[in-house]
KOLDOVO-547037 format. One record per residue (C-alpha): residue number from 1; y, z negated, x negated. Coordinates in pm, 1 decimal, padded with zeros to 6 digits. Layout:
% residues N
<site><pos>NUM</pos><north>Y</north><up>Z</up><east>X</east></site>
...
***
This chain:
% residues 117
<site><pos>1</pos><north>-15134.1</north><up>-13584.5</up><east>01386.9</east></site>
<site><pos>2</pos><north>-15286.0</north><up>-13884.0</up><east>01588.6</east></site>
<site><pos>3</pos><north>-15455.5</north><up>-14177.7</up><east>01364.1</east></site>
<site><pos>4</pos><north>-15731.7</north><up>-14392.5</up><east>01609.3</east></site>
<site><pos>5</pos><north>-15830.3</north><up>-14729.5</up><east>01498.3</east></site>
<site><pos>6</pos><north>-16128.1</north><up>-14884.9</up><east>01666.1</east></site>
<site><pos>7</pos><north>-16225.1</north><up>-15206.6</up><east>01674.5</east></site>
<site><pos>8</pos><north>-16451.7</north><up>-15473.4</up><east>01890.8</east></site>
<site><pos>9</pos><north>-16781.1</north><up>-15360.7</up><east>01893.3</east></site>
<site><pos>10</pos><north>-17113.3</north><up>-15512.6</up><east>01828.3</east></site>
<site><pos>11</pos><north>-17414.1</north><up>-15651.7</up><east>01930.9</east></site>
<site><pos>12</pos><north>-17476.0</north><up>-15857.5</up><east>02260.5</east></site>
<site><pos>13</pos><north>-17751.5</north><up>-15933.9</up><east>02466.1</east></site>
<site><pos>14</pos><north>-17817.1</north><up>-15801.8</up><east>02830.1</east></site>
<site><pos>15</pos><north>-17528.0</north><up>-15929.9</up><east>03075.4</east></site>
<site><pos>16</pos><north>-17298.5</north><up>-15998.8</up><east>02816.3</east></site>
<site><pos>17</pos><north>-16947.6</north><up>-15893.2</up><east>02753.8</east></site>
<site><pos>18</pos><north>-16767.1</north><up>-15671.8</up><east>02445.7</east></site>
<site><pos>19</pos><north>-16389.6</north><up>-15575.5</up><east>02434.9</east></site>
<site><pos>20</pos><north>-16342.4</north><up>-15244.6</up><east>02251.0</east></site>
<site><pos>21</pos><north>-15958.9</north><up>-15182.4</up><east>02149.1</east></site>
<site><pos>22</pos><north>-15818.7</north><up>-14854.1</up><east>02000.2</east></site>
<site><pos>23</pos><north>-15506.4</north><up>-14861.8</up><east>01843.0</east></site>
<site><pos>24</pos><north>-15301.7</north><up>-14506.1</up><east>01785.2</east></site>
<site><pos>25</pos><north>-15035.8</north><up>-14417.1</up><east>01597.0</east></site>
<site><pos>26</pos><north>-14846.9</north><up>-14124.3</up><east>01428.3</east></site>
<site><pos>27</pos><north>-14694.5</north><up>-13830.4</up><east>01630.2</east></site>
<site><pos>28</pos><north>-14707.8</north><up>-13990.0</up><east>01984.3</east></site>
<site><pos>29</pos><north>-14632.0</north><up>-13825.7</up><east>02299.9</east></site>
<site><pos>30</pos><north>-14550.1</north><up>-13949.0</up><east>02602.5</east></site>
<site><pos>31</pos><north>-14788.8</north><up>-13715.8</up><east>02834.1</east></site>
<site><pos>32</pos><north>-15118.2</north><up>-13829.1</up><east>02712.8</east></site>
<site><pos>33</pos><north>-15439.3</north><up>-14023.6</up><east>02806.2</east></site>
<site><pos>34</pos><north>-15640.5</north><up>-14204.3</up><east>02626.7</east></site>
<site><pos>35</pos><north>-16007.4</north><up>-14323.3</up><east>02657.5</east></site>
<site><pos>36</pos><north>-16372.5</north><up>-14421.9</up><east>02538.6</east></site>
<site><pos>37</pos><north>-16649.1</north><up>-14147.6</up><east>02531.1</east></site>
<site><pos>38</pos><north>-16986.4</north><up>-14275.1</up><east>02399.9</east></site>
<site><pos>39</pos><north>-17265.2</north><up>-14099.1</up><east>02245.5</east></site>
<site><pos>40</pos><north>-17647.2</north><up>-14192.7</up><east>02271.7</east></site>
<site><pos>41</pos><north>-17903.5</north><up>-14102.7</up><east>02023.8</east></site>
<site><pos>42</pos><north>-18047.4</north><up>-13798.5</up><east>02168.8</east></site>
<site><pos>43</pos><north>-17779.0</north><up>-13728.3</up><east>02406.2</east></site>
<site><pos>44</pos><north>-17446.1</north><up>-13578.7</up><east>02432.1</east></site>
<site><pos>45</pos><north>-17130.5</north><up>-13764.1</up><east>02405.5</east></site>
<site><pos>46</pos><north>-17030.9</north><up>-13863.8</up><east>02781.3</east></site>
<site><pos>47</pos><north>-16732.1</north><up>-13950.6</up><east>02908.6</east></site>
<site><pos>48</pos><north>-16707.0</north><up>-14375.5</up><east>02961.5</east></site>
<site><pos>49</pos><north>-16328.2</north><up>-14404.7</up><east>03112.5</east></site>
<site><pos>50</pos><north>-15989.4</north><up>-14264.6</up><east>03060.9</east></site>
<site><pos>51</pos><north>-15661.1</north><up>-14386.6</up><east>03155.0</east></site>
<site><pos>52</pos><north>-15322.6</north><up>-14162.6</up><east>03164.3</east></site>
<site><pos>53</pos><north>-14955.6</north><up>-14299.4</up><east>03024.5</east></site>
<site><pos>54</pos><north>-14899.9</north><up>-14327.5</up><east>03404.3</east></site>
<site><pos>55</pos><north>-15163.1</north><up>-14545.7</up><east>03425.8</east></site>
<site><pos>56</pos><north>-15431.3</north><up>-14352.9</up><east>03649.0</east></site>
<site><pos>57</pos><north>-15815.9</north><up>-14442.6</up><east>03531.3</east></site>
<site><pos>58</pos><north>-16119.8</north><up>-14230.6</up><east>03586.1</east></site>
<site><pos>59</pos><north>-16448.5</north><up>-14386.0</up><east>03555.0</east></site>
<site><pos>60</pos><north>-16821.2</north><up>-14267.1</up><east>03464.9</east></site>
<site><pos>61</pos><north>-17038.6</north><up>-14353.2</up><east>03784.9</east></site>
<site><pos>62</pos><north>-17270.9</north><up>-14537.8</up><east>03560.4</east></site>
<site><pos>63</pos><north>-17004.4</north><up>-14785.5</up><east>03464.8</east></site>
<site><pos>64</pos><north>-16781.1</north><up>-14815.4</up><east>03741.5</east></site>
<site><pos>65</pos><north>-16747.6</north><up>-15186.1</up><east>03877.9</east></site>
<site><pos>66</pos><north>-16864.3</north><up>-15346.3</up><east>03547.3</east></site>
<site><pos>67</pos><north>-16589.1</north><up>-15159.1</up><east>03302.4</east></site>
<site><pos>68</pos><north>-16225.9</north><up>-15203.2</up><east>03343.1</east></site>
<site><pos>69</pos><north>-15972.4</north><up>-14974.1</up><east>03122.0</east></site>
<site><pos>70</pos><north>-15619.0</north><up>-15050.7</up><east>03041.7</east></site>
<site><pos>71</pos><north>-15391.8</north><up>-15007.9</up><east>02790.5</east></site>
<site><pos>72</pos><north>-15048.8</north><up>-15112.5</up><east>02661.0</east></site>
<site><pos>73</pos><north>-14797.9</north><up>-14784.3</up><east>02592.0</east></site>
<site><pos>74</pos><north>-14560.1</north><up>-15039.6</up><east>02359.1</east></site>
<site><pos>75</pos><north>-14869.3</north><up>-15066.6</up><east>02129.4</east></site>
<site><pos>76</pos><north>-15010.6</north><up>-14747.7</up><east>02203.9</east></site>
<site><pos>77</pos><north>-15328.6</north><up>-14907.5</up><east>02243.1</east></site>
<site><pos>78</pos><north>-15571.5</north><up>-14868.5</up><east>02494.7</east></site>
<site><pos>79</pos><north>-15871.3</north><up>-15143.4</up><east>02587.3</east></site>
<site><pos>80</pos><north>-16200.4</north><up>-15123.7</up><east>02756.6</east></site>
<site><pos>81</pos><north>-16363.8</north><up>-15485.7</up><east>02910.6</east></site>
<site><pos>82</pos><north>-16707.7</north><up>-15409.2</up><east>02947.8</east></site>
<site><pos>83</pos><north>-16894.8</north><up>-15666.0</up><east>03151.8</east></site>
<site><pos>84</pos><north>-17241.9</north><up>-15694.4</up><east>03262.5</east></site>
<site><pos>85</pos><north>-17381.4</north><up>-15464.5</up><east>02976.1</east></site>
<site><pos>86</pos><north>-17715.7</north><up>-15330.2</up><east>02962.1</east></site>
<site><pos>87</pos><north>-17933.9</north><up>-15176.4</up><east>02729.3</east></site>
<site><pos>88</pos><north>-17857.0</north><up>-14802.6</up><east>02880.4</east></site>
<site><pos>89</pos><north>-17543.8</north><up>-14887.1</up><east>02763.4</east></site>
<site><pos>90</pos><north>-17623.1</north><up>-14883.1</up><east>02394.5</east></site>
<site><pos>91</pos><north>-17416.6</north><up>-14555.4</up><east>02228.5</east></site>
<site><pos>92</pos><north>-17155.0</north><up>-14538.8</up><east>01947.6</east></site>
<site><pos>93</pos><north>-16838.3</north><up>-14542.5</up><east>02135.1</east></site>
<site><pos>94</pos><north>-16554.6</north><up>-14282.4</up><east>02047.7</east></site>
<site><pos>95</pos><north>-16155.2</north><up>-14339.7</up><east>02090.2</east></site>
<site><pos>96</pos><north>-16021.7</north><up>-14019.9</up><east>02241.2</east></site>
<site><pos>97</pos><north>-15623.7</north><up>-13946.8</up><east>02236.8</east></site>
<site><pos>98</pos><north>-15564.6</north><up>-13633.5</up><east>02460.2</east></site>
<site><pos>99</pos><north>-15221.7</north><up>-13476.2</up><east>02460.0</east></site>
<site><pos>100</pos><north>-15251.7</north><up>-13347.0</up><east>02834.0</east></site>
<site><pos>101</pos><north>-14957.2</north><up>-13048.1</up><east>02781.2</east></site>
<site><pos>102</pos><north>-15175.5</north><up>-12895.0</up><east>02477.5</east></site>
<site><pos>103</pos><north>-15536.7</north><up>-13038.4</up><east>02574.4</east></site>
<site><pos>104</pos><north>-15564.1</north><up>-13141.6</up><east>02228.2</east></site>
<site><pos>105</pos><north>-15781.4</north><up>-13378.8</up><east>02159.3</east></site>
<site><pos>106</pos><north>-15808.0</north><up>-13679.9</up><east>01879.3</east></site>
<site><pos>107</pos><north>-16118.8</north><up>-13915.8</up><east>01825.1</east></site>
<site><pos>108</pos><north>-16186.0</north><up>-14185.5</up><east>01659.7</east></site>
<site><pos>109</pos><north>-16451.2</north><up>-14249.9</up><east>01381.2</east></site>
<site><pos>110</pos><north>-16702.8</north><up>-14436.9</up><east>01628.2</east></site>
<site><pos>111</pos><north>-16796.5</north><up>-14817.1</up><east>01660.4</east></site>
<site><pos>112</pos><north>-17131.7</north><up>-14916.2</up><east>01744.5</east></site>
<site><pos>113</pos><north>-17216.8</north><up>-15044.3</up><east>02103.2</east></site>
<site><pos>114</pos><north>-17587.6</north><up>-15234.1</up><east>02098.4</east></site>
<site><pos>115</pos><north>-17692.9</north><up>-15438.2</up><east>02382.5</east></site>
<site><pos>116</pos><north>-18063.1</north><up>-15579.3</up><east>02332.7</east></site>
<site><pos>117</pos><north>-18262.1</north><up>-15670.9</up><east>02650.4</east></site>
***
């Protein structure tokens, strides 16, 4: 079992900045990535950016140049810098562990994302 702890969102204007952080712990292993999906009301939960223990990144079109991933493998914690936010970006954002041998998946229990215009 994988526990995700989320932390860093909130609410910030148009343009503004947030740091979302997702800590993991428990049964660890090594071939994994982790990342942010985020869910909209109304829509389905889309994939933000995702980051391997190797360190390759993968980024949603819609957030590319303004969101940076990254994480740190001694904490087993990975971080997303969003930047130049706007209100399309509003979602609940999910912490997702995948174990990449077993394609299991982990998520955690959602923080709240809302940026007013």
């Amino acid at each position: 079992q994988v526990q995700l702890v989320e932390s860093g969102g909130g609410l910030v204007q148009a343009g503004g900045s947030l740091r979302l952080s997702c800590a993991a712990s428990g049964s660890i292993f090594s071939g994994n990535a982790m990342g942010w999906y985020r869910q909209a009301p109304g829509k389905q939960r889309e994939l933000v950016a995702r980051i391997t223990s190797g360190g390759s990144t993968n980024y949603a079109d819609s957030v590319k140049g303004r969101f940076t991933i990254s994480r740190d493998n001694a904490k087993n914690t990975v971080y997303l810098q969003m930047n130049s936010l706007k209100p399309d970006d509003t979602a609940v954002y999910y912490c997702n562990y995948l174990i990449i041998l077993s394609s299991h998946n982990y998520w955690g229990q959602g923080t709240q994302v809302t940026v007013s215009s």
